[in-house]
C-alpha positions, 0 to 999 in steps of 0.5 A: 722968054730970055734966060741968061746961061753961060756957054758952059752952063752944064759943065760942074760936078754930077753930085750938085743939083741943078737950079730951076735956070738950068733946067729951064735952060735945058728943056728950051735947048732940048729938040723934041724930035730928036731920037732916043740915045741908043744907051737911054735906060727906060725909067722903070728898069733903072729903079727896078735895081732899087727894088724894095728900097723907097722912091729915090729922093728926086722921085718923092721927097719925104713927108714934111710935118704939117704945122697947123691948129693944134684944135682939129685932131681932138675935134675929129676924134670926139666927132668920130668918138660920138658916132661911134657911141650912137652906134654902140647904143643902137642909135640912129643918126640919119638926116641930123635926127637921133631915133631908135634904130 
């Protein structure tokens, strides 16, 4: 695998993110052996200072909304509202066959 990356390739702005090259520039360059830096801050003491607040925007982005079929949520529900009205009249609905509970 080649990745083509200046000599510099890290040298910009700490507000704009990295680019999938970058990264992938970065991993293949870093040396899994390598100690620890001795100013390396353990991940859950970093985000314990947002304590309360929600998961970083790099951590979890948020929800998108799904566009899908518009006929599955009324489907459900009438599948969940007849189950429900089996019940509510003492039915049973074991194995596929209504009978008296």
């Amino acid at each position: 695998m080649l990745i083509d990356a200046d000599a510099e390739p890290f040298a910009r702005p700490l507000d704009l993110p990295l680019t999938d090259a970058e990264l992938t520039a970065l991993a293949l360059a870093a040396d899994p052996d390598q100690p620890l830096d001795e100013n390396a801050v353990p991940l859950h003491i970093h985000l314990a200072q947002f304590a309360g607040a929600a998961l970083p925007q790099w951590y979890m982005p948020p929800a998108m909304a799904r566009s899908g079929p518009r006929w599955r949520k009324p489907v459900v529900l009438a599948i969940i509202a007849a189950f429900l009205l089996i019940e509510a009249l003492g039915l049973c609905n074991t194995f596929g066959q209504l009978t008296l509970a």
